[in-house]
N, CA, C and O atoms as a MOPAC input file, in Angstrom:
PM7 MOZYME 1SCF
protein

 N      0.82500 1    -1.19200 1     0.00000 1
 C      0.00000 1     0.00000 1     0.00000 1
 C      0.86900 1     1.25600 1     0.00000 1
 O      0.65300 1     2.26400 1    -0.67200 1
 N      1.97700 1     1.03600 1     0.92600 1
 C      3.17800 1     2.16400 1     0.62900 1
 C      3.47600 1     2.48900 1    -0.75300 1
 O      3.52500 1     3.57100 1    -1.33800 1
 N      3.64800 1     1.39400 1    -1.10400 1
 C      4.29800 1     1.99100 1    -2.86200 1
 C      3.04200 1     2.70600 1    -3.76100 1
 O      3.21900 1     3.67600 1    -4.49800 1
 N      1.88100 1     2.10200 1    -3.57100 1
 C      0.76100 1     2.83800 1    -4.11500 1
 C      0.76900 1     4.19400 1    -4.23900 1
 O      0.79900 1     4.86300 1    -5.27200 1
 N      0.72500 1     4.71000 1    -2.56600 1
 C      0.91800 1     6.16100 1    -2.11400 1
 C      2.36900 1     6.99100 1    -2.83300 1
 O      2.29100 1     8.07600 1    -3.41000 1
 N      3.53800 1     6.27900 1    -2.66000 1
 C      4.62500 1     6.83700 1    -2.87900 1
 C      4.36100 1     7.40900 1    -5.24700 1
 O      4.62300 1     8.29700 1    -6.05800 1
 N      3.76500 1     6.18200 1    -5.13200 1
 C      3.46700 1     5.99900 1    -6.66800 1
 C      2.33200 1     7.50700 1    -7.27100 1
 O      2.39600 1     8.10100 1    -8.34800 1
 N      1.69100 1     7.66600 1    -6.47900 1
 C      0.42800 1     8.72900 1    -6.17400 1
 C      1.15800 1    10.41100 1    -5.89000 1
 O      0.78900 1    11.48600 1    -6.36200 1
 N      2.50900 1    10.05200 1    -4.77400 1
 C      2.75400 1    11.05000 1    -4.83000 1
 C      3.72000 1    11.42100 1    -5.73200 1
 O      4.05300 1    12.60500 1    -5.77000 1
 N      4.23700 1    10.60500 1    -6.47600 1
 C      5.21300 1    10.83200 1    -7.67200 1
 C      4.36700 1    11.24800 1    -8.97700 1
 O      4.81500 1    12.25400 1    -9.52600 1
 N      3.27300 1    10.69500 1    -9.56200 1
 C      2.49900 1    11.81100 1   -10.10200 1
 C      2.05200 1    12.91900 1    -9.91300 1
 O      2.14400 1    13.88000 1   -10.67800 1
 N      1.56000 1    12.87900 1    -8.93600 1
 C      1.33100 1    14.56400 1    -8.93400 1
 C      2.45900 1    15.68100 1    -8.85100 1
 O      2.27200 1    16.89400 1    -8.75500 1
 N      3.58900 1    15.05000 1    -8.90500 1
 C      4.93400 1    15.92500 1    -8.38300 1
 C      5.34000 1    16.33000 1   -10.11200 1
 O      5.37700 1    17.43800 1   -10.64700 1
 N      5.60400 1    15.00700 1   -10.67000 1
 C      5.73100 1    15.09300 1   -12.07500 1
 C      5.04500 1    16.55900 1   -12.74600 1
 O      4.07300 1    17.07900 1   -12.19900 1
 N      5.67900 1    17.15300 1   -14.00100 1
 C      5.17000 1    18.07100 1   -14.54800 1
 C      4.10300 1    17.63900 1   -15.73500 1
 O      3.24900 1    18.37600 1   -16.23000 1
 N      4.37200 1    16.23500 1   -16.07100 1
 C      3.39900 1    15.58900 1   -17.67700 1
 C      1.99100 1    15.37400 1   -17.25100 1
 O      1.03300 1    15.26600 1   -18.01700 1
 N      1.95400 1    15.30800 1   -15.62000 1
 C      0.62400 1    14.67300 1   -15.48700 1
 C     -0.40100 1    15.91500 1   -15.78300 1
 O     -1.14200 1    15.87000 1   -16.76500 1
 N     -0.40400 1    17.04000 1   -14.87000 1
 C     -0.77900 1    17.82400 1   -14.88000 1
 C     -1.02900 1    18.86300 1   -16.05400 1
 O     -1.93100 1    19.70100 1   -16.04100 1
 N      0.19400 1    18.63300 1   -17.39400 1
 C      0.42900 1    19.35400 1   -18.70200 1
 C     -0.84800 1    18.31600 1   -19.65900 1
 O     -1.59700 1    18.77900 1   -20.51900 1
 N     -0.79700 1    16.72800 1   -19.16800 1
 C     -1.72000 1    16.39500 1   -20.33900 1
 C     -3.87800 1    16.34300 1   -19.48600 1
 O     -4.90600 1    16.05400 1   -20.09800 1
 N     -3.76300 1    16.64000 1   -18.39900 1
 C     -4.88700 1    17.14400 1   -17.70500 1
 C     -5.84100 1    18.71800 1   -18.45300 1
 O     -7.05200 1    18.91500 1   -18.54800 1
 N     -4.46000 1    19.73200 1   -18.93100 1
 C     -4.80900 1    20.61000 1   -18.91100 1
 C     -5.05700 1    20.67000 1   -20.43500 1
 O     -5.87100 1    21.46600 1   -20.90300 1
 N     -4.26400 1    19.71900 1   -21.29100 1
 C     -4.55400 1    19.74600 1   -22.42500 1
 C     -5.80000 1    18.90600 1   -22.82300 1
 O     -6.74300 1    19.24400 1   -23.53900 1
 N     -5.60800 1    17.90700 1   -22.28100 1
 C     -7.75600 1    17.66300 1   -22.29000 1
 C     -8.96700 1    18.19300 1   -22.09200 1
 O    -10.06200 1    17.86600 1   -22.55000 1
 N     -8.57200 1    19.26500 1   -21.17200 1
 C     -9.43900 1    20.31900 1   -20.59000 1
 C     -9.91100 1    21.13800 1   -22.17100 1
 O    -10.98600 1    21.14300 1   -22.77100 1
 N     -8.67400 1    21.74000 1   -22.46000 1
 C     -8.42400 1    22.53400 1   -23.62300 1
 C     -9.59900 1    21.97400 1   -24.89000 1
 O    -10.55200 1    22.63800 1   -25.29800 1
 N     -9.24000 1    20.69100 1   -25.30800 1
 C     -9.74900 1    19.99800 1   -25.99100 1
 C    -11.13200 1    19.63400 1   -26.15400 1
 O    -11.61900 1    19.43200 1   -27.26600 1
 N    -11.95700 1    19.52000 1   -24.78100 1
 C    -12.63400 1    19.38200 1   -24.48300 1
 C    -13.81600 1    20.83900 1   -24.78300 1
 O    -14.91700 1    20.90400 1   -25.33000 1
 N    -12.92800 1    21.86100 1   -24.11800 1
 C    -13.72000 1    23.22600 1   -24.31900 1
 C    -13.68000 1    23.70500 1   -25.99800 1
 O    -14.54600 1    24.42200 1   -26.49900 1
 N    -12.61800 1    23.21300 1   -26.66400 1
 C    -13.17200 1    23.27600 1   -27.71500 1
 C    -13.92400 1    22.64200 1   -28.57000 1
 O    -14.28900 1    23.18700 1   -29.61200 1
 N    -14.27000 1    21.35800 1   -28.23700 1
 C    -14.97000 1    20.97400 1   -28.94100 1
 C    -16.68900 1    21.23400 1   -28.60600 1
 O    -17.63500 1    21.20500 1   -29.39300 1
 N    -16.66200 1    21.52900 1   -26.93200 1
 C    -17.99800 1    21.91100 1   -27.15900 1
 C    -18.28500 1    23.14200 1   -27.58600 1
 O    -19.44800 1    23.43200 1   -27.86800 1
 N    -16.92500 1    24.34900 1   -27.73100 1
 C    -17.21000 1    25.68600 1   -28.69200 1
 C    -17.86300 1    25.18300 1   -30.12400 1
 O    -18.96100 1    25.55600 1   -30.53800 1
 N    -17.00000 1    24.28900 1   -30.78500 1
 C    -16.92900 1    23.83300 1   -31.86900 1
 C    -18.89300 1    23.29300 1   -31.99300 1
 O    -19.61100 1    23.66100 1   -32.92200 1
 N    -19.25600 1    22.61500 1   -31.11300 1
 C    -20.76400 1    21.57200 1   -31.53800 1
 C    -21.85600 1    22.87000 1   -31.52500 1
 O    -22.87900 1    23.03300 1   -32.19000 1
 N    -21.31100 1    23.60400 1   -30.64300 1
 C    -22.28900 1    24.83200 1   -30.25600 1
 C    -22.10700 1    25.73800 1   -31.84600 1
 O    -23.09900 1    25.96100 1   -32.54000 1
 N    -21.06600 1    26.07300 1   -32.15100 1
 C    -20.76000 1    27.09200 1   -33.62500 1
 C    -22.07500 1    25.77900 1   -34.85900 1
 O    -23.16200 1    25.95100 1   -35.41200 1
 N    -21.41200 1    24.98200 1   -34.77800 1
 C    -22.11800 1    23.75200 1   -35.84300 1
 C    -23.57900 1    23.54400 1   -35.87900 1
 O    -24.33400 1    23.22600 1   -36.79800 1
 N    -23.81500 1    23.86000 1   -34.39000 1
 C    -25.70100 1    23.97400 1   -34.40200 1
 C    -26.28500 1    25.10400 1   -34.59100 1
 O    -27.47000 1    25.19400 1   -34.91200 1
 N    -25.39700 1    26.22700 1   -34.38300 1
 C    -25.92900 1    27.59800 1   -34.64700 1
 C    -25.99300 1    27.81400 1   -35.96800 1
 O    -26.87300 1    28.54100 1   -36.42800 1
 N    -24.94200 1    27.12800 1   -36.86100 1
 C    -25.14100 1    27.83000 1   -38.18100 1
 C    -26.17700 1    26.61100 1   -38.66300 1
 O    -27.14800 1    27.04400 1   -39.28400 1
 N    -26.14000 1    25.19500 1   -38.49100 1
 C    -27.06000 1    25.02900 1   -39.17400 1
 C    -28.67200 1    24.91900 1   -38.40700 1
 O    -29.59500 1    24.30400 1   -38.94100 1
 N    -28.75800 1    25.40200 1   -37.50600 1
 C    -30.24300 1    26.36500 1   -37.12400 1
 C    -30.40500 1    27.87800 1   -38.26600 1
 O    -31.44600 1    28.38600 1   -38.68400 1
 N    -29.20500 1    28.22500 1   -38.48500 1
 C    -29.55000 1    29.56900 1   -39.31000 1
 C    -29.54300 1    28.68500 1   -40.68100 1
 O    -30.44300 1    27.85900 1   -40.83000 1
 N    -29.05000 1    28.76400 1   -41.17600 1
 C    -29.31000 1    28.07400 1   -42.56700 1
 C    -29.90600 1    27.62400 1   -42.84400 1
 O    -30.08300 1    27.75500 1   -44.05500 1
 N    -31.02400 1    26.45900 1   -41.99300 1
 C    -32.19100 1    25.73100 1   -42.32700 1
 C    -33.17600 1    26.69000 1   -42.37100 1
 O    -34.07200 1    26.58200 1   -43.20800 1
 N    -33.14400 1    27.82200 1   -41.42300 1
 C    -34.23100 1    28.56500 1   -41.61700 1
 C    -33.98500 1    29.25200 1   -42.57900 1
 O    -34.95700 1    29.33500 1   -43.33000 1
 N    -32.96500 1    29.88600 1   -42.96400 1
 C    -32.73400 1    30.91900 1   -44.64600 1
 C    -33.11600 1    29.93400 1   -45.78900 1
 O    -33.71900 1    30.36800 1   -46.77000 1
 N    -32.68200 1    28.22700 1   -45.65700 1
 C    -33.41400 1    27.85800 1   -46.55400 1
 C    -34.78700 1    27.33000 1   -46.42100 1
 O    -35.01600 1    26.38700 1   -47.17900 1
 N    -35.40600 1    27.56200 1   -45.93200 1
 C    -37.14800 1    27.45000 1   -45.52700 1
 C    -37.21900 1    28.76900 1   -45.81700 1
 O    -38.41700 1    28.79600 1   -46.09800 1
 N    -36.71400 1    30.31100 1   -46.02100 1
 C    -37.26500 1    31.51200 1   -46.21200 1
 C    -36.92900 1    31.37500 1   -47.71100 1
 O    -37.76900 1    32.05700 1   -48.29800 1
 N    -36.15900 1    30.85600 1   -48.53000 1
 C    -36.00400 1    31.07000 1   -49.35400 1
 C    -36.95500 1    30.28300 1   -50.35100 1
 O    -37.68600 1    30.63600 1   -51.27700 1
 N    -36.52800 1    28.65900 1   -49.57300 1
 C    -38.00100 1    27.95700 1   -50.55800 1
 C    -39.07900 1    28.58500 1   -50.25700 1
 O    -39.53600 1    28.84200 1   -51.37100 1
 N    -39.69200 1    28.94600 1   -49.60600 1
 C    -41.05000 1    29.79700 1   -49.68100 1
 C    -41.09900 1    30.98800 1   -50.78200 1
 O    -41.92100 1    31.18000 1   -51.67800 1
 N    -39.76800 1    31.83700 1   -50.36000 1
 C    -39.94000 1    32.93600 1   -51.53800 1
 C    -40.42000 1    32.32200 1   -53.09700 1
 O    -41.41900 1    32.69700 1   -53.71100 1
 N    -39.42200 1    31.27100 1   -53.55800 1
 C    -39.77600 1    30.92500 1   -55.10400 1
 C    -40.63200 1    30.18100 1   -55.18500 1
 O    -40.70100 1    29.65500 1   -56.29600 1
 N    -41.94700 1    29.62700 1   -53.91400 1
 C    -43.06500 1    29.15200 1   -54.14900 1
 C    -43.19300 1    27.60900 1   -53.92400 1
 O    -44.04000 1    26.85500 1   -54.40500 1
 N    -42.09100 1    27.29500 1   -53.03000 1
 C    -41.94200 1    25.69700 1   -52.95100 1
 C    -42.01500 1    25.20200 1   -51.68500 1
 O    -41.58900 1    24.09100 1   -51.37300 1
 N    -42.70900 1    26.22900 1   -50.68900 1
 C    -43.06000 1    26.18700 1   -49.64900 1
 C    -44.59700 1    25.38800 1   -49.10400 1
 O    -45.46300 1    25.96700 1   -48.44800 1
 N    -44.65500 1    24.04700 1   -49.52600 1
 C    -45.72400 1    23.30500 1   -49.07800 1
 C    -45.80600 1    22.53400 1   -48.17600 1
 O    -46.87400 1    21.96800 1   -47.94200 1

């Protein structure tokens, strides 16, 4: 159980653990920037094209 702990406290001491924590973080926030940009435009676009098929009469 000693070595567990000793093992526990040698990661967190390390600088990689903490560098690839923060880069998941990173990753993470962008991709939900990213899903959020992807639903916004195609919420706008479906509706410009529903305004548009209506304009030329193909709105049934």
């Amino acid at each position: 159980m000693k070595s567990f702990a000793e093992g526990i406290v040698n990661f967190l001491k390390e600088e990689d653990g903490p560098t690839a924590v923060e880069y998941a973080v990173m990753l993470a926030l962008i991709v939900v920037v990213c899903l959020a940009a992807v639903g916004t435009i195609g919420t706008n676009s479906k509706a410009k094209f529903e305004e548009v098929g209506t304009a030329i009469g193909g709105g049934s």
